[in-house]
C-alpha positions in Angstrom: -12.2 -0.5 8.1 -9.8 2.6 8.0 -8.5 2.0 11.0 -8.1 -2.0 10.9 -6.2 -1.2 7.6 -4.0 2.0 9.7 -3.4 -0.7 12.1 -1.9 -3.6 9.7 -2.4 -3.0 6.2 -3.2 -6.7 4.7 -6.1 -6.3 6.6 -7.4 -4.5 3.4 -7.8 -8.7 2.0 -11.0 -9.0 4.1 -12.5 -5.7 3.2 -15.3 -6.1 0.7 -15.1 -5.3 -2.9 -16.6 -1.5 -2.3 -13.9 -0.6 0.0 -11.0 -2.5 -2.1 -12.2 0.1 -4.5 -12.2 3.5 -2.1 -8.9 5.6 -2.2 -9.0 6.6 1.1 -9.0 3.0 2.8 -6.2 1.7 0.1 -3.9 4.4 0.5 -4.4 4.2 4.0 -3.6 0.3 3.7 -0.8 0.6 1.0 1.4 2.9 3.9 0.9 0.9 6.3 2.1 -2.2 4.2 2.4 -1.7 0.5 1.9 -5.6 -0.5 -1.7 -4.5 0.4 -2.0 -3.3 -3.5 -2.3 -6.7 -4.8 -5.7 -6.7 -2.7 -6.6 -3.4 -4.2 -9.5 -2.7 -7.0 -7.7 -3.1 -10.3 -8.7 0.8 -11.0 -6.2 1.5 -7.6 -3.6 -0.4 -9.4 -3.5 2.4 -12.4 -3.9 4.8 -9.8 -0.2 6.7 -9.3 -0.2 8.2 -5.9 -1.7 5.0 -4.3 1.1 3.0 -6.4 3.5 5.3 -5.4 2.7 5.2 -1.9 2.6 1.3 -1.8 6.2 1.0 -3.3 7.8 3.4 -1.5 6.6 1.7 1.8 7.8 -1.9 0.2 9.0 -2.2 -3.5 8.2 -5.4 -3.9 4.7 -3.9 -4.2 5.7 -2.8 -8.0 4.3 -6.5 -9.0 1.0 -5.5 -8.8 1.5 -2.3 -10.2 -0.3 -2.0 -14.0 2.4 -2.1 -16.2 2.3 1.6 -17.2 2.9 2.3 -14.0 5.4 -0.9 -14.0 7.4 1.2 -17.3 6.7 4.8 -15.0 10.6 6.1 -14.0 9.3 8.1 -10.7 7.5 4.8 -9.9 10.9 2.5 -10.2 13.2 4.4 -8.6 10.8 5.0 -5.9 11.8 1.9 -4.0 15.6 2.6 -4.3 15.6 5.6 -2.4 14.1 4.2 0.0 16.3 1.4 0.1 19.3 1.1 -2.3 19.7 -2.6 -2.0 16.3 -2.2 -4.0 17.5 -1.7 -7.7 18.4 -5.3 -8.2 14.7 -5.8 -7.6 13.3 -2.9 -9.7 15.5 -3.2 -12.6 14.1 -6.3 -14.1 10.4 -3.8 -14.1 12.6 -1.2 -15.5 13.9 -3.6 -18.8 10.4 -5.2 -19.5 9.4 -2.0 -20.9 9.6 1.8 -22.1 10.2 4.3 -20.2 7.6 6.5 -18.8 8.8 10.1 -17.4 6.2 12.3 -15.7 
């Protein structure tokens, strides 16, 4: 499964529930494409490097964030240096709630 995920990340959707929940194979999914979060185990959703990884490799992966991680300033601006055209997208996150600095 690591490498189907390497290869194209949203293959991590057919992957059952055990491997949804191993690190490895969701990081490995999340930088190939980050969307693959929202297939994640809900404890990889809390999880800060794998969200991390996931929005830097598409911010529009912040929506299945938790919304700690949603509130966490590192997290948010992630996205925008990556891509400045970005913060339109991540500043509605960054208004929903308080701030979290690491």
């Amino acid at each position: 499964m690591l490498a189907a995920v390497q290869q194209s990340g949203s293959a991590l959707r057919y992957a059952v529930a055990e491997l949804q929940a191993d690190r490895s194979v969701v990081l490995a999914a999340v930088q190939q494409s980050g969307l693959a979060l929202w297939h994640a185990a809900a404890e990889l959703k809390v999880d800060y490097d794998t969200v991390l990884a996931a929005v830097q490799q598409n911010g529009q992966a912040l929506a299945y964030a938790c919304a700690e991680l949603q509130a966490d300033r590192d997290v948010v601006l992630a996205p925008v240096q990556q891509n400045g055209q970005m913060l339109g997208s991540v500043l509605g996150f960054a208004a929903a709630g308080p701030q979290v600095d690491r």
